[in-house]
C-alpha positions, 0 to 999 in steps of 0.5 A: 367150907372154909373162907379166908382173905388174902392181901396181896401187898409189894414190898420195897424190895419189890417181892410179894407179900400176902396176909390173910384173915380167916373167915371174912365177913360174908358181906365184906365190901371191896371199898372195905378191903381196900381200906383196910389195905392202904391202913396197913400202908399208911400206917405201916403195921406190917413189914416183911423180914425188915422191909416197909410193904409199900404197894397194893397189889390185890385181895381175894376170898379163897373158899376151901372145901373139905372132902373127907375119904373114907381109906380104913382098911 
């Protein structure tokens, strides 16, 4: 299984914006995520095609499972 954090951000021109991070850790704190979103903000880290992302929207943990088949001919 798979785990990753996605951010959800709103830029200037109004479009959504996610980043993600790979493997969060498992006891990663809301407070600690949103932290981490207003730092992208406030220190403006990131932009999108040249745009300032200027709103939180939200963040989620997306957990993926892998099922591998079994096709051989």
């Amino acid at each position: 299984m798979t785990k990753r954090l996605l951010m959800s951000f709103r830029n200037a021109d109004g479009n959504r914006v996610s980043l993600s991070v790979d493997d969060p850790r498992d006891d990663i704190t809301d407070a600690e995520v949103k932290a981490a979103m207003q730092t992208v903000l406030t220190q403006n880290i990131f932009d999108s095609k040249g745009v300032d992302l200027v709103e939180i929207v939200d963040a989620t943990i997306v957990e993926t499972t892998k099922t591998d088949l079994n096709v051989e001919a």
